[in-house]
C-alpha positions as CSV (number, residue, x, y, z in Angstrom):
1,X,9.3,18.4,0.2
2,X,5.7,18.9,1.7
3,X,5.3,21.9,-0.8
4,X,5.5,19.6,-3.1
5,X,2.8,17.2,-2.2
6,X,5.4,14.5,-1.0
7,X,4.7,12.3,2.2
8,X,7.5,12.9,4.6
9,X,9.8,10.3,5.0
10,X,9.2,9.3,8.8
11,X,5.6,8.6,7.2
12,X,7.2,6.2,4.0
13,X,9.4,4.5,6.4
14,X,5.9,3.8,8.7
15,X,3.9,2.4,5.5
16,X,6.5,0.3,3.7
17,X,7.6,-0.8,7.5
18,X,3.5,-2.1,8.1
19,X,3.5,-3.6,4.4
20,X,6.2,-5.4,4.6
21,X,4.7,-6.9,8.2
22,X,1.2,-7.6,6.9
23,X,2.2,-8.7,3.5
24,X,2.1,-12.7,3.1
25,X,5.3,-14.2,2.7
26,X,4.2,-15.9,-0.8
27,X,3.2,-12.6,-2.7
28,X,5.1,-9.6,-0.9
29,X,8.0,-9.6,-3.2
30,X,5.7,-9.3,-6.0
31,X,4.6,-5.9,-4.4
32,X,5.5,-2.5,-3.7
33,X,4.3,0.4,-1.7
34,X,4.0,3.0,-4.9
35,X,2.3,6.0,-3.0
36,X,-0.2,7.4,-0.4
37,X,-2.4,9.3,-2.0
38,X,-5.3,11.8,0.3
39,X,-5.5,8.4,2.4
40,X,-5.4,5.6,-0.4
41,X,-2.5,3.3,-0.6
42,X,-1.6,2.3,-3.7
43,X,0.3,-1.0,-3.9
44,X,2.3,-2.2,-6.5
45,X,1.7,-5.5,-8.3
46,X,3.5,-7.4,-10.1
47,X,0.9,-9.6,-12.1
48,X,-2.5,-8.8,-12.8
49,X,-3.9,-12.5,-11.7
50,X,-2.2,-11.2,-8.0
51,X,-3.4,-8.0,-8.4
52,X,-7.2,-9.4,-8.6
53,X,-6.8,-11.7,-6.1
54,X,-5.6,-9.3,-3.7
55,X,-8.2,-6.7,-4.6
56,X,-11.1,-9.3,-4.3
57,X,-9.9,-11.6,-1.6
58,X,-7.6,-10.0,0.6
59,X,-8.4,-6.1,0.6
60,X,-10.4,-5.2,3.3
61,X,-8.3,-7.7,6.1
62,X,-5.1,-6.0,4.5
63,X,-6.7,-2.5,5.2
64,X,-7.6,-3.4,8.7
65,X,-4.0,-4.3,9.1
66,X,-2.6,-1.8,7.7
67,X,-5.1,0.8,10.0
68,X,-4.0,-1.3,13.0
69,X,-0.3,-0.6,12.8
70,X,-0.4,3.1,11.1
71,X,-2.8,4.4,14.1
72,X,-1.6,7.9,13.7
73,X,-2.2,7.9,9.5
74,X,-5.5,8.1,8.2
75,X,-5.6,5.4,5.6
76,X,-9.0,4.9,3.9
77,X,-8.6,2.0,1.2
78,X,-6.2,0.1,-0.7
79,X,-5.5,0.6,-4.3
80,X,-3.5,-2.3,-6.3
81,X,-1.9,-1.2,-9.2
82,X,0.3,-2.2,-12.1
83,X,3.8,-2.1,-10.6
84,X,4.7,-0.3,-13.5
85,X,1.9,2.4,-13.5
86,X,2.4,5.6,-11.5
87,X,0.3,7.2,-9.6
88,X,-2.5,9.6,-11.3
């Protein structure tokens, strides 16, 4: 799976594990993990209005969180995305 280029599973189960714990309550069922990408987390969104208010508003604490509980993964930014687009 690594040949690939695809995270190993222990290292999904950590990410979607942190979202899901740092995601508020009134948007994380809007939201999916859809990748980590050479560091960048790219998350999922349901609407664009959410996915602009979570870009400008709520990125950089989200990130923070997100470092805190996945001490062992380097994770360098956050990337909200259409929930429908893929990752590039």
């Amino acid at each position: 799976m690594r040949g690939l280029g695809l995270p190993p599973r222990a290292l999904v189960h950590r990410v979607e594990e942190a979202w899901k714990a740092v995601a508020d309550p009134a948007w994380a069922a809007r939201t999916r993990i859809v990748a980590l990408q050479h560091g960048t987390l790219l998350v999922g969104v349901a609407s664009a209005p959410l996915r602009d208010e979570l870009a400008r508003f709520h990125a950089e604490r989200l990130l923070e969180a997100m470092r805190a509980r996945l001490t062992k993964d380097p994770l360098v930014a956050l990337r909200f995305v259409a929930a429908a687009e893929e990752p590039r």
